[in-house]
Each structure stands twice: as structure tokens, then as C-alpha cells.
C-alpha positions as a Python dict, from the first residue, in 0.01 Angstrom:
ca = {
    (1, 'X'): (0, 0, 0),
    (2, 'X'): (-32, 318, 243),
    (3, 'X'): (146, 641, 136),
    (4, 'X'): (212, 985, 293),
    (5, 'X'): (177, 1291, 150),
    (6, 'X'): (501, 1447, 317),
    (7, 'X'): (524, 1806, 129),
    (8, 'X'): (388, 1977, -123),
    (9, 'X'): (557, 2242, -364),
    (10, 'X'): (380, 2562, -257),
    (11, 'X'): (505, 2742, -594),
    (12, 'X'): (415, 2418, -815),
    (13, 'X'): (101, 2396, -661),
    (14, 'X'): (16, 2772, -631),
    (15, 'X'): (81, 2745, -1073),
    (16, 'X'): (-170, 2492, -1121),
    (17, 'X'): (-469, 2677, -951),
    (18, 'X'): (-368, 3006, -1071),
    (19, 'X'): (-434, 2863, -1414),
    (20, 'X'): (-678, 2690, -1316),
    (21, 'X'): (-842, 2949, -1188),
    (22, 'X'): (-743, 3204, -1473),
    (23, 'X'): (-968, 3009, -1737),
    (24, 'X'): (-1240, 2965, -1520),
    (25, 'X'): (-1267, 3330, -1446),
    (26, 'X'): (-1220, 3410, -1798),
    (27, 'X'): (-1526, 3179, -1890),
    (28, 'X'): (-1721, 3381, -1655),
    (29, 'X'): (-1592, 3703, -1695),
    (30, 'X'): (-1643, 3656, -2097),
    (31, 'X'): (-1999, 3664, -2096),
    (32, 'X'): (-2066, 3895, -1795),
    (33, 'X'): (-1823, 4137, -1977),
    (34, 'X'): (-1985, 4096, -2350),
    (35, 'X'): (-2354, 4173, -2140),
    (36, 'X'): (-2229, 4456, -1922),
    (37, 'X'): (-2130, 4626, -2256),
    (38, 'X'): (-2433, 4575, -2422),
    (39, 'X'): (-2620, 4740, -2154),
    (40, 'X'): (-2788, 5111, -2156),
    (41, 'X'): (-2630, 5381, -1953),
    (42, 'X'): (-2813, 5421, -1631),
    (43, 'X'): (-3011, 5721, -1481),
    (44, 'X'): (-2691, 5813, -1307),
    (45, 'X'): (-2530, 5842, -1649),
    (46, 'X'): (-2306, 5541, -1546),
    (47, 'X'): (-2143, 5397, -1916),
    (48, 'X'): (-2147, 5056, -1959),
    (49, 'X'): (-1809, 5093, -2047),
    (50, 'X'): (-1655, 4983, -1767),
    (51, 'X'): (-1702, 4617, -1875),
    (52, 'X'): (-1320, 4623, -1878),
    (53, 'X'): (-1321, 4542, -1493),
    (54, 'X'): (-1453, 4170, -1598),
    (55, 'X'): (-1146, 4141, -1835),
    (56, 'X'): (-928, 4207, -1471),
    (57, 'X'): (-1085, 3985, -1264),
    (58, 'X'): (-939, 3625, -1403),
    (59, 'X'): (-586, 3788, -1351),
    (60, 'X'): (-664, 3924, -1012),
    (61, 'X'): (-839, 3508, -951),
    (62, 'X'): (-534, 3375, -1067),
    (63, 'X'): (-315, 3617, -897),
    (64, 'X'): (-517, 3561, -559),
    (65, 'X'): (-526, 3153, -627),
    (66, 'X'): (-131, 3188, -661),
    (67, 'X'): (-44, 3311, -356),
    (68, 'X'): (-328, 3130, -123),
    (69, 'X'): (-251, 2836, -238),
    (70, 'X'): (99, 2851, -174),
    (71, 'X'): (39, 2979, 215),
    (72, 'X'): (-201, 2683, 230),
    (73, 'X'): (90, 2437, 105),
    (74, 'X'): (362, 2592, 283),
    (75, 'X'): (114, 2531, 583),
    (76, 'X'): (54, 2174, 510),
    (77, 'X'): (406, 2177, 481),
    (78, 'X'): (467, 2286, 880),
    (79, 'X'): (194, 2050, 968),
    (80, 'X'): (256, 1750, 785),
    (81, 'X'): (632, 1765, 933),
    (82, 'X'): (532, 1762, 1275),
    (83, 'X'): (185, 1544, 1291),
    (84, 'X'): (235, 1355, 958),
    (85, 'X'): (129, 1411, 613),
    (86, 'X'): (-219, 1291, 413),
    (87, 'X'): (-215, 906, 395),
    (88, 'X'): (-353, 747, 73),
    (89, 'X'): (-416, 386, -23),
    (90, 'X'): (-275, 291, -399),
    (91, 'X'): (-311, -2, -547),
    (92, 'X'): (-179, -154, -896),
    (93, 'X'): (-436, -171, -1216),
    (94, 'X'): (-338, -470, -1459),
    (95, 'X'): (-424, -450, -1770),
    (96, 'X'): (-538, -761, -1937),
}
């Protein structure tokens, strides 16, 4: 059985990958942030305090992963309504 993709919720959507992206950028950020700290000052004097900026980045990811992905669906959107959407083959499991 063949089925189109016709639209997408851009909002919906743009949720799920901000999230999704939030917690992946927090398990990187976590680690970068906890080594950044621990390192020396530099010759420049430079504290390593500035680890904070790791703590920002999964919010600015999530905030960037919002908004993209909602151009991208609302584009899909335009697209799919004048050329036709994604087509996709499903078929039934049965469980024994």
C-alpha cells in the first residue's frame, strides 16, 4: 500500500529536533564544559572560567534546530503541494 507524505507540522516537527538536539548537545557540552574548567589559565591570563559558554550551546542547538527545521517543513510543505509529497510503502505485520 503506497502513501504520501502530504504535510508536515513545521512547529511539531521543529519540537522534536529541538529536543532532540538539546540532549545531544548537553551530552557533549557536559564533558567539554567539566574539562574546560579543569584547565590552567593560559599565558594570556585567559580563566578557564568561561566553561559556562558549553552550558549555552545545547539551548542555542535546540533553539537553532527549532526554527530550521520548521523552514525546512514549511518548505516541504510548498513543495509537496505542488509536485507531490514523499511516497512510502507500508505493509501490515501479523502477529502469530
Amino acid at each position: 500500500m503506497a502513501t504520501q507524505i502530504k504535510r508536515i507540522a513545521p512547529y511539531q516537527a521543529g519540537k522534536v529536533v529541538a529536543v532532540i538536539y538539546f540532549v545531544i548537545g548537553f551530552v557533549f557540552a557536559g564533558p567539554f564544559a567539566l574539562i574546560f574548567s579543569l584547565a590552567p589559565a593560559d599565558a594570556h591570563g585567559a580563566s578557564p572560567g568561561r566553561a559556562f559558554i558549553f552550558l549555552i550551546m545545547p539551548f542555542l542547538y535546540a533553539l537553532a534546530g527549532l526554527i530550521f527545521t520548521s523552514i525546512f517543513c514549511m518548505l516541504y510543505n510548498l513543495v509537496a503541494s505542488r509536485f507531490g509529497g514523499i511516497e512510502i510503502q507500508l505493509s501490515e505485520i501479523h502477529d502469530d
